[in-house]
PDB file of N, CA, C and O in Angstrom:
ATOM      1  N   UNK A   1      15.082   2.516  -5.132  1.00  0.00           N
ATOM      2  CA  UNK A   1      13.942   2.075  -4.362  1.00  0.00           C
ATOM      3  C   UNK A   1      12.902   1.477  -5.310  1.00  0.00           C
ATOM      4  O   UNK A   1      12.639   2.178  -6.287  1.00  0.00           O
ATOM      5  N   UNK A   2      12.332   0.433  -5.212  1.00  0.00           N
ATOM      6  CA  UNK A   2      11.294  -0.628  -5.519  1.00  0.00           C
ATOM      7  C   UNK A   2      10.094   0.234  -5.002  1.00  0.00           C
ATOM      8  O   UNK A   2       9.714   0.206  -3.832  1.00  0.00           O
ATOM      9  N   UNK A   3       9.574   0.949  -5.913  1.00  0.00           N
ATOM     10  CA  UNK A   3       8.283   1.229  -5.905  1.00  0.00           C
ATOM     11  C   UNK A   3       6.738   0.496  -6.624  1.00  0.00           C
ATOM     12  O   UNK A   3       5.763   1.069  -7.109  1.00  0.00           O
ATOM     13  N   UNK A   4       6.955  -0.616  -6.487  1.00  0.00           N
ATOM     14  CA  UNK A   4       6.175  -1.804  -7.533  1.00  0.00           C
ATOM     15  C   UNK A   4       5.068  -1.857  -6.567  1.00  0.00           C
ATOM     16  O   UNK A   4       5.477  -1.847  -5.406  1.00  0.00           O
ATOM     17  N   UNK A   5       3.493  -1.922  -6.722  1.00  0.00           N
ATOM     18  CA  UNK A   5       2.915  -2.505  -6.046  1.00  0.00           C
ATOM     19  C   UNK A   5       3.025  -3.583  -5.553  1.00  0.00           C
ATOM     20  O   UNK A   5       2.702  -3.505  -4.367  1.00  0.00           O
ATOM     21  N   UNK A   6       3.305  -4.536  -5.820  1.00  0.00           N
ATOM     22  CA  UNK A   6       3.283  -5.762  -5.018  1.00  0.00           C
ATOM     23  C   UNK A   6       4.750  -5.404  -3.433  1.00  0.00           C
ATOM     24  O   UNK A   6       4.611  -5.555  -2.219  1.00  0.00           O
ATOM     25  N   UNK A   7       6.213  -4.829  -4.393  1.00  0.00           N
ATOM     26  CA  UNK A   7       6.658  -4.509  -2.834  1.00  0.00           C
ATOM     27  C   UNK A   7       5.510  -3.348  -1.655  1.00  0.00           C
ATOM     28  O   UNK A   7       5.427  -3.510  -0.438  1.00  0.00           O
ATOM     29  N   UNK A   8       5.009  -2.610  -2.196  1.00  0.00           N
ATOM     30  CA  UNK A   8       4.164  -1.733  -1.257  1.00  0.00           C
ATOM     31  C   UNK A   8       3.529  -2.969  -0.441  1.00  0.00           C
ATOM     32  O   UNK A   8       3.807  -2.861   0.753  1.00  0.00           O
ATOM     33  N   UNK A   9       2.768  -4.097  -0.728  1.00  0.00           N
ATOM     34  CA  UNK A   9       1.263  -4.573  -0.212  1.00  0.00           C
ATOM     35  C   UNK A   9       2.535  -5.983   0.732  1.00  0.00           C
ATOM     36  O   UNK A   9       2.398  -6.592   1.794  1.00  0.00           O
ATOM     37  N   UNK A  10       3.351  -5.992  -0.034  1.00  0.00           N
ATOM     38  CA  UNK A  10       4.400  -6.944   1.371  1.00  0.00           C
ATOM     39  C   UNK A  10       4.514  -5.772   2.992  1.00  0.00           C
ATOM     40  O   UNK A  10       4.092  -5.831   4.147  1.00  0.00           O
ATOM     41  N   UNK A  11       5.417  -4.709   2.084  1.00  0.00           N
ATOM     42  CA  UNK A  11       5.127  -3.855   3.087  1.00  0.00           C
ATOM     43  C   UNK A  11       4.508  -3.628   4.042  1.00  0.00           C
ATOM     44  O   UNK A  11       5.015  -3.688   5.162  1.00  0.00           O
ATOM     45  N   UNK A  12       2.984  -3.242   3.782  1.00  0.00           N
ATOM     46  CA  UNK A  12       1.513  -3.136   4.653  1.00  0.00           C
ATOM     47  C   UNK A  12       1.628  -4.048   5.084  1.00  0.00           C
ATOM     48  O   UNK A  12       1.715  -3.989   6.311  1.00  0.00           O
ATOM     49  N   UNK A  13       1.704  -5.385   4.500  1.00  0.00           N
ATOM     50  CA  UNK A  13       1.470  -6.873   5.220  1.00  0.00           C
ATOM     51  C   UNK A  13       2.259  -6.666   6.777  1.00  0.00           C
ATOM     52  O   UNK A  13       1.798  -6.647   7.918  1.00  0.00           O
ATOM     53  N   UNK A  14       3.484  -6.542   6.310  1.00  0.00           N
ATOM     54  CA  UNK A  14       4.446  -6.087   7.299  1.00  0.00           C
ATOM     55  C   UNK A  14       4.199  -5.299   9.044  1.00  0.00           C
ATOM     56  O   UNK A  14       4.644  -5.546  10.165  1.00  0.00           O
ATOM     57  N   UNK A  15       3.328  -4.358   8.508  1.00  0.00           N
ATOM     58  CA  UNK A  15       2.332  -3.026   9.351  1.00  0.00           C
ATOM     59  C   UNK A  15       1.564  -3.690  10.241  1.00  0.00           C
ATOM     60  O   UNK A  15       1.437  -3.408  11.433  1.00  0.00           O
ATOM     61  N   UNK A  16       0.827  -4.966   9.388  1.00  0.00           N
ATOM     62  CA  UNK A  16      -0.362  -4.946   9.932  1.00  0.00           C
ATOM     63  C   UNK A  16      -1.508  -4.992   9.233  1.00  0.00           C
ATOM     64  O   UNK A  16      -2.633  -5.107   9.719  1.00  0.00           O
ATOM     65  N   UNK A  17      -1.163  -4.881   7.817  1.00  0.00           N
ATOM     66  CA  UNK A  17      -2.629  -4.478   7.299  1.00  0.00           C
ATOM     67  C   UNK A  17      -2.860  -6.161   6.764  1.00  0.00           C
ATOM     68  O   UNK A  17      -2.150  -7.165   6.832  1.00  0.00           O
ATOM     69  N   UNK A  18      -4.329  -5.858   6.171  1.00  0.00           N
ATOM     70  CA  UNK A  18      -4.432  -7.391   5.510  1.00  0.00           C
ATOM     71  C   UNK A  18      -5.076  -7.135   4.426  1.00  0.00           C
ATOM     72  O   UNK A  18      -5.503  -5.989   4.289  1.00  0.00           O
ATOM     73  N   UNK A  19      -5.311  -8.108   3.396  1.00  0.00           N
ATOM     74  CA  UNK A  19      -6.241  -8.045   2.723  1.00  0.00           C
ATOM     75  C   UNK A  19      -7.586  -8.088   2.890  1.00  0.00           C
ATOM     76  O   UNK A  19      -7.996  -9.098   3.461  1.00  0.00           O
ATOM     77  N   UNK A  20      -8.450  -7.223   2.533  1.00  0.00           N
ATOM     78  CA  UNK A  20      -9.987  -7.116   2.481  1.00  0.00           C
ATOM     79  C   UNK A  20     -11.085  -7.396   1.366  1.00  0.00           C
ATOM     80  O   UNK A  20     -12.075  -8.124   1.434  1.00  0.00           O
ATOM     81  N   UNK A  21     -10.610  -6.582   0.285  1.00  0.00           N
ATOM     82  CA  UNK A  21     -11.347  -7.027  -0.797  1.00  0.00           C
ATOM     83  C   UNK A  21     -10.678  -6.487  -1.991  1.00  0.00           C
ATOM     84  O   UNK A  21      -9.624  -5.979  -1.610  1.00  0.00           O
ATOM     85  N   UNK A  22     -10.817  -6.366  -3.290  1.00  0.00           N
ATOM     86  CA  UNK A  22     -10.323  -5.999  -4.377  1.00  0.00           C
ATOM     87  C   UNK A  22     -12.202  -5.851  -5.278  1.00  0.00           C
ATOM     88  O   UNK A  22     -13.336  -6.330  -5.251  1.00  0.00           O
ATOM     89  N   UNK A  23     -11.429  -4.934  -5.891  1.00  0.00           N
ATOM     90  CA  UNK A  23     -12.568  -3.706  -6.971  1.00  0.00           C
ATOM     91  C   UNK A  23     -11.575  -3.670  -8.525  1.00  0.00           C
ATOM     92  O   UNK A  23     -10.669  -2.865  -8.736  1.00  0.00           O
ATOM     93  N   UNK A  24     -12.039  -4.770  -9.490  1.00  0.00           N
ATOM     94  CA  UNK A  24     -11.469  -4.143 -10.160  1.00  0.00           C
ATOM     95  C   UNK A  24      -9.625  -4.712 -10.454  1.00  0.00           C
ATOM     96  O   UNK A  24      -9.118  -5.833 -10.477  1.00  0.00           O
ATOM     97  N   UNK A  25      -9.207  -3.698 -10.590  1.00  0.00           N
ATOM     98  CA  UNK A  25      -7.466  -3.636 -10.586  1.00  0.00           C
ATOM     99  C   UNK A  25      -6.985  -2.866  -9.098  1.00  0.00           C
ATOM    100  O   UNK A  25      -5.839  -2.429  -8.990  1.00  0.00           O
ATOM    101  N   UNK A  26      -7.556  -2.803  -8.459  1.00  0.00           N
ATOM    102  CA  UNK A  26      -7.438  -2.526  -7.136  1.00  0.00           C
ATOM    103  C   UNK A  26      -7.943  -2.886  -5.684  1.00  0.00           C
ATOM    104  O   UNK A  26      -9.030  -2.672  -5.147  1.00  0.00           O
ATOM    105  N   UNK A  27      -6.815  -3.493  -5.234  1.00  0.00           N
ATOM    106  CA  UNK A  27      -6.869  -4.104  -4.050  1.00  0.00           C
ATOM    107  C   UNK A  27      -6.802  -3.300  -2.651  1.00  0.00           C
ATOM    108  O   UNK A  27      -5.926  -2.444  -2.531  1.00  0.00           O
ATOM    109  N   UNK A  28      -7.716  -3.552  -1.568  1.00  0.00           N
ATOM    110  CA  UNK A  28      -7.754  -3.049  -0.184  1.00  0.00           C
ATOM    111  C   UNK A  28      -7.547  -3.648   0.742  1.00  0.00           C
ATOM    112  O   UNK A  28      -8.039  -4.682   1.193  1.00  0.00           O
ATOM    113  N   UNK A  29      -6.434  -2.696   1.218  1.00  0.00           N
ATOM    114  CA  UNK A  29      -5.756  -3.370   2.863  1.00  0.00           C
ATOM    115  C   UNK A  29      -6.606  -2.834   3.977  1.00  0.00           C
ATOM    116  O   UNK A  29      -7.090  -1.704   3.913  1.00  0.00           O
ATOM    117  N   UNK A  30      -6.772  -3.559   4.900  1.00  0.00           N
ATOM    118  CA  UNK A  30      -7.329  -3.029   6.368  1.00  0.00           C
ATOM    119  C   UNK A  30      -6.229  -3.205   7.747  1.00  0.00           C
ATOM    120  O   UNK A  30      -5.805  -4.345   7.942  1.00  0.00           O
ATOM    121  N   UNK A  31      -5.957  -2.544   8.308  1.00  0.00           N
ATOM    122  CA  UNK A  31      -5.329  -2.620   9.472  1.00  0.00           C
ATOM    123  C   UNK A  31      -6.509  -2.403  10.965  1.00  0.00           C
ATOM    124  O   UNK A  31      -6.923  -1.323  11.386  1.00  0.00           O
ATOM    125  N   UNK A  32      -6.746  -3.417  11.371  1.00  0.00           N
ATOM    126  CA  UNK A  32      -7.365  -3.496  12.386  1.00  0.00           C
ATOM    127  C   UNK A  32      -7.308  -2.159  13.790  1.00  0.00           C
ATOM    128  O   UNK A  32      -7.980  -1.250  14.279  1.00  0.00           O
ATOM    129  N   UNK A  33      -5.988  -2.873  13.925  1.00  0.00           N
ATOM    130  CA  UNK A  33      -5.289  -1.981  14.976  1.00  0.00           C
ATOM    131  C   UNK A  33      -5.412  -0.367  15.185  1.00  0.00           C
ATOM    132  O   UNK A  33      -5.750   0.262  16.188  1.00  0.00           O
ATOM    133  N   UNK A  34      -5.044   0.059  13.968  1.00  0.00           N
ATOM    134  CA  UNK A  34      -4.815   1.697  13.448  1.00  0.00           C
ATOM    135  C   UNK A  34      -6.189   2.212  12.708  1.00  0.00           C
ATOM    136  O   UNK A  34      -6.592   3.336  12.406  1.00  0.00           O
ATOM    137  N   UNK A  35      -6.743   0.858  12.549  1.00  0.00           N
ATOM    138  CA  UNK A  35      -8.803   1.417  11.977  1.00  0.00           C
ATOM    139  C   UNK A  35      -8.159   1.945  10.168  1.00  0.00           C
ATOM    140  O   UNK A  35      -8.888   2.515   9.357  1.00  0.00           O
ATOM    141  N   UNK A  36      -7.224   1.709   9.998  1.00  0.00           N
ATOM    142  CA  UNK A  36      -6.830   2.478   8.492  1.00  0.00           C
ATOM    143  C   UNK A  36      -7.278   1.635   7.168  1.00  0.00           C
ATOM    144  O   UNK A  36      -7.089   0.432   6.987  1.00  0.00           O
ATOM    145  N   UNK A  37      -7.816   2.410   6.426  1.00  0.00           N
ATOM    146  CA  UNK A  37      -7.916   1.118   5.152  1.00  0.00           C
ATOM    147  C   UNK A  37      -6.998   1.894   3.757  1.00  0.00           C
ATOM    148  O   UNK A  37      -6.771   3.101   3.685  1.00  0.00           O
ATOM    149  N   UNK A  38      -6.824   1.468   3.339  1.00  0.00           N
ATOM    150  CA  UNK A  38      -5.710   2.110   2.153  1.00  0.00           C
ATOM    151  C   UNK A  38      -5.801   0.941   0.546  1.00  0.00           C
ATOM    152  O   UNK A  38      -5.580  -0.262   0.407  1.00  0.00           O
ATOM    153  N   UNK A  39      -6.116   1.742  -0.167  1.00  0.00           N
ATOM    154  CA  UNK A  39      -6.438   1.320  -1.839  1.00  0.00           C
ATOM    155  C   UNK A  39      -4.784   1.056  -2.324  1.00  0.00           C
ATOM    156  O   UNK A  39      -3.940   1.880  -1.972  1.00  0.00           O
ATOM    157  N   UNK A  40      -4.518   0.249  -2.879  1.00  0.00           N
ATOM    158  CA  UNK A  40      -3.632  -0.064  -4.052  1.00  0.00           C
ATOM    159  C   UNK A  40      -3.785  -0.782  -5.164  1.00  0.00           C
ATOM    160  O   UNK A  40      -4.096  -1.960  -5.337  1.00  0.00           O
ATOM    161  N   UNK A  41      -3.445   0.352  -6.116  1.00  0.00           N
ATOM    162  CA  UNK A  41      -3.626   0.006  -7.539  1.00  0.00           C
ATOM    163  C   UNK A  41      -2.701  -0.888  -8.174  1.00  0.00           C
ATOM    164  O   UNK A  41      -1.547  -0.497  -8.355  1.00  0.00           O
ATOM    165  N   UNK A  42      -3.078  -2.121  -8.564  1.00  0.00           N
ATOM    166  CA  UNK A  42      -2.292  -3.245  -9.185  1.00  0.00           C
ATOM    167  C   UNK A  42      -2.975  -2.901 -11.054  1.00  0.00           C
ATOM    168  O   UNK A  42      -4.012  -3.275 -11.602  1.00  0.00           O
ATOM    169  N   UNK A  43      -2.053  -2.223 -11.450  1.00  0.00           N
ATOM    170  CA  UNK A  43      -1.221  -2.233 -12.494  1.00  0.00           C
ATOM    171  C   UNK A  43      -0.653  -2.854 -13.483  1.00  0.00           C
ATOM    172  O   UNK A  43      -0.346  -2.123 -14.425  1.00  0.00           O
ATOM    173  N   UNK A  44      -0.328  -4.334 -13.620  1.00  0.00           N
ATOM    174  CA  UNK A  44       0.868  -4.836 -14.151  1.00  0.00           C
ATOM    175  C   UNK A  44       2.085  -4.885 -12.894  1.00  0.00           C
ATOM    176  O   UNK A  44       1.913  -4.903 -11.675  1.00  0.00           O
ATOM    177  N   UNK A  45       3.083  -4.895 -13.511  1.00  0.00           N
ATOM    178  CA  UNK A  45       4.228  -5.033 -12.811  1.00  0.00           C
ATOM    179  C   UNK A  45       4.995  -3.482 -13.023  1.00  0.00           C
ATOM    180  O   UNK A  45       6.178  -3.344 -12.712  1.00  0.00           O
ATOM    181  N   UNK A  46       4.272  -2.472 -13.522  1.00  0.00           N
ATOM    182  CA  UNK A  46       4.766  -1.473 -13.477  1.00  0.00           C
ATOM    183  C   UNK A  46       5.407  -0.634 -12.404  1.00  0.00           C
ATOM    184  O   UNK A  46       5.926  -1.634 -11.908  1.00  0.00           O
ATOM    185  N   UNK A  47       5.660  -0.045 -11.924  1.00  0.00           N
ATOM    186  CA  UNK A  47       6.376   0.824 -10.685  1.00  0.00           C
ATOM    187  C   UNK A  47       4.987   1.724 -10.450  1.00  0.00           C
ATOM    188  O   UNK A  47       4.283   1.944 -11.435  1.00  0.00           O
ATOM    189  N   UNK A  48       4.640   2.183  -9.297  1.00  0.00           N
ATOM    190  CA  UNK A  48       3.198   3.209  -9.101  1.00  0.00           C
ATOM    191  C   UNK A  48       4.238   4.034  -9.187  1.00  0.00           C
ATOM    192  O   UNK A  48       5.431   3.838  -8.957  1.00  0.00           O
ATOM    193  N   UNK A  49       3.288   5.579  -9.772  1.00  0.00           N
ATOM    194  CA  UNK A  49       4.228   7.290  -9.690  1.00  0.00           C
ATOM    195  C   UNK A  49       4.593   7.233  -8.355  1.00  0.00           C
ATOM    196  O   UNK A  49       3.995   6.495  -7.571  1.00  0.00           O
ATOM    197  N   UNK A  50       5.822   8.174  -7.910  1.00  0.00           N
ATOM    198  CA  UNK A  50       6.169   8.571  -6.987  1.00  0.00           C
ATOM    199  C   UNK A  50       4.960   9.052  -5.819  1.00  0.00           C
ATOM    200  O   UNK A  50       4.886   8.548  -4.699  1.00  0.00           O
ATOM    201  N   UNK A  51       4.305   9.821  -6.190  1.00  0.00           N
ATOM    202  CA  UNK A  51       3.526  10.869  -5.428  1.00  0.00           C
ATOM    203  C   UNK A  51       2.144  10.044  -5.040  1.00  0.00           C
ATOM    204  O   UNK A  51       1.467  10.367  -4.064  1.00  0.00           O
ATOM    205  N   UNK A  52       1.842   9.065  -5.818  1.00  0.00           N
ATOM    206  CA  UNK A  52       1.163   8.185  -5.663  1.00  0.00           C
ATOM    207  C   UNK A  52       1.089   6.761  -4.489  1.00  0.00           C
ATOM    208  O   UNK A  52       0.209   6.315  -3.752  1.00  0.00           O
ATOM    209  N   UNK A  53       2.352   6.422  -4.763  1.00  0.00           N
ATOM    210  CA  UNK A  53       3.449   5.492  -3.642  1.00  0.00           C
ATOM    211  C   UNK A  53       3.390   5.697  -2.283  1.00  0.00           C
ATOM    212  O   UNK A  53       3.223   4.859  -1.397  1.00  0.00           O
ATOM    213  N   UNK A  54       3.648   7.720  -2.139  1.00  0.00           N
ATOM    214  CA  UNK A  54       4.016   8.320  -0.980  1.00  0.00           C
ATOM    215  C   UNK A  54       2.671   8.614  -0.454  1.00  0.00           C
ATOM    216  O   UNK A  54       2.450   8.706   0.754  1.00  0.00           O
ATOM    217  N   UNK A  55       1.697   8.775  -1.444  1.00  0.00           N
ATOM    218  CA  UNK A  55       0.203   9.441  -0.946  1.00  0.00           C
ATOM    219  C   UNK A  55      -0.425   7.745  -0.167  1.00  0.00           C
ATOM    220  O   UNK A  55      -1.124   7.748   0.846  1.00  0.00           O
ATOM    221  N   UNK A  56      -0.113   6.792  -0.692  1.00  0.00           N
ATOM    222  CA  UNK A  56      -0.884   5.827  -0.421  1.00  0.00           C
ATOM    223  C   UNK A  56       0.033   5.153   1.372  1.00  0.00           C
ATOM    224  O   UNK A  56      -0.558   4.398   2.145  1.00  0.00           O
ATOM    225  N   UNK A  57       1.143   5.557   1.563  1.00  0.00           N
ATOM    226  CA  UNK A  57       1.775   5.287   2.584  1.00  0.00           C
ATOM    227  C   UNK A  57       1.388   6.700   3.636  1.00  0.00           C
ATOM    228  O   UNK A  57       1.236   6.387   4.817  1.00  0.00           O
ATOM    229  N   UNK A  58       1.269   7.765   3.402  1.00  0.00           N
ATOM    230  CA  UNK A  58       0.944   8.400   4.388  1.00  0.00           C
ATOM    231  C   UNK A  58      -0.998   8.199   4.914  1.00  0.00           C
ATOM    232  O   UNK A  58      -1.667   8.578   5.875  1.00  0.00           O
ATOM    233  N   UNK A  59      -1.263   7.431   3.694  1.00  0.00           N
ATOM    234  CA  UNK A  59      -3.277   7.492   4.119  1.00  0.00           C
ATOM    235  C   UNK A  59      -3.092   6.482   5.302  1.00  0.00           C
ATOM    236  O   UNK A  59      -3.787   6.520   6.317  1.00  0.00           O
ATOM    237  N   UNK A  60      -1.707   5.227   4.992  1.00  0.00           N
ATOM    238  CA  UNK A  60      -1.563   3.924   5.864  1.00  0.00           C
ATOM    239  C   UNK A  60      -1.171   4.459   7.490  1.00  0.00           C
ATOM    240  O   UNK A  60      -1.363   3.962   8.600  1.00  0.00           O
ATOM    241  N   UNK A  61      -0.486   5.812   6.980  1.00  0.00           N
ATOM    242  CA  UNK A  61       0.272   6.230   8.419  1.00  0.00           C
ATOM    243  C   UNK A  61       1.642   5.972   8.998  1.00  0.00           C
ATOM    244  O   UNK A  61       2.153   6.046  10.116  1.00  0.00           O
ATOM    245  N   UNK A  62       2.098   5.577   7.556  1.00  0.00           N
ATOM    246  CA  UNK A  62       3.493   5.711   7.884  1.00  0.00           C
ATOM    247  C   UNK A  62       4.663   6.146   7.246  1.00  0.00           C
ATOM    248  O   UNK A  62       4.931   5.856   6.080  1.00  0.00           O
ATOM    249  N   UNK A  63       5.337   6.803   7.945  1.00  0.00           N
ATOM    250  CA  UNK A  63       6.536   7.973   7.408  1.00  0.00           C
ATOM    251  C   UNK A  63       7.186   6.659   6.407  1.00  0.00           C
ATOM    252  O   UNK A  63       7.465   5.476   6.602  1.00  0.00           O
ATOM    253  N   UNK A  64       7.260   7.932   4.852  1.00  0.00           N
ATOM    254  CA  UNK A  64       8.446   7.272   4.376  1.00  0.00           C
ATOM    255  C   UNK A  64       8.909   7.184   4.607  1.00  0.00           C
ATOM    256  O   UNK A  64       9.169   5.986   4.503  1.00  0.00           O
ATOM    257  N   UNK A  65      10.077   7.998   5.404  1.00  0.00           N
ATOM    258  CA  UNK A  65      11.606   7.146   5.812  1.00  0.00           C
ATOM    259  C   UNK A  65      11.510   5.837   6.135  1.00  0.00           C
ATOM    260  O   UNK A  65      12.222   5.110   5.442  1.00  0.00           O
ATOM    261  N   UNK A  66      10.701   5.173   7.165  1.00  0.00           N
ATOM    262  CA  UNK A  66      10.243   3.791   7.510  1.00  0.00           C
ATOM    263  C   UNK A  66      10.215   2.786   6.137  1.00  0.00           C
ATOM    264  O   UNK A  66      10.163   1.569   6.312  1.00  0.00           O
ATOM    265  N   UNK A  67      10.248   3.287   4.917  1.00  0.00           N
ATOM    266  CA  UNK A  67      10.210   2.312   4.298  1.00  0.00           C
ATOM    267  C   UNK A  67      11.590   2.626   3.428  1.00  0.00           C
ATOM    268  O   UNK A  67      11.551   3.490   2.552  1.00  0.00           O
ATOM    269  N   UNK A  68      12.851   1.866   3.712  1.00  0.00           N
ATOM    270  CA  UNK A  68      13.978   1.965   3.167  1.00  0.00           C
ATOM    271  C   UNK A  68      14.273   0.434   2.562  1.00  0.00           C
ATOM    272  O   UNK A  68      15.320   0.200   1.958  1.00  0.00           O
TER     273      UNK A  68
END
């Protein structure tokens, strides 16, 4: 599994979310619909930690399994 920020923020795109603003090395999605806003840390091209990946997909509201 591709845990890279940039696959995460296709992802969200995917959801619903959009871009809002960026702080920094970190960019914010908004999803209208679901009222959710969710931070991702752009890094490099590094992979985000696991627990990090999973924390930032459940703030979005959606089950990992959904992202295979």
């Amino acid at each position: 599994m591709n845990r890279s920020a940039k696959n995460l923020i296709k992802f969200l795109e995917q959801k619903g979310f959009f871009f809002k603003r960026s702080k920094g090395s970190h960019q914010i999605y908004f999803n209208p619909i679901t009222n959710k806003t969710v931070v991702v840390p752009m890094h490099g091209n590094n992979d985000l930690p696991k627990g990090t990946f999973f924390s930032i997909l459940r703030q979005a509201g959606i089950d990992k399994d959904e992202f295979q």
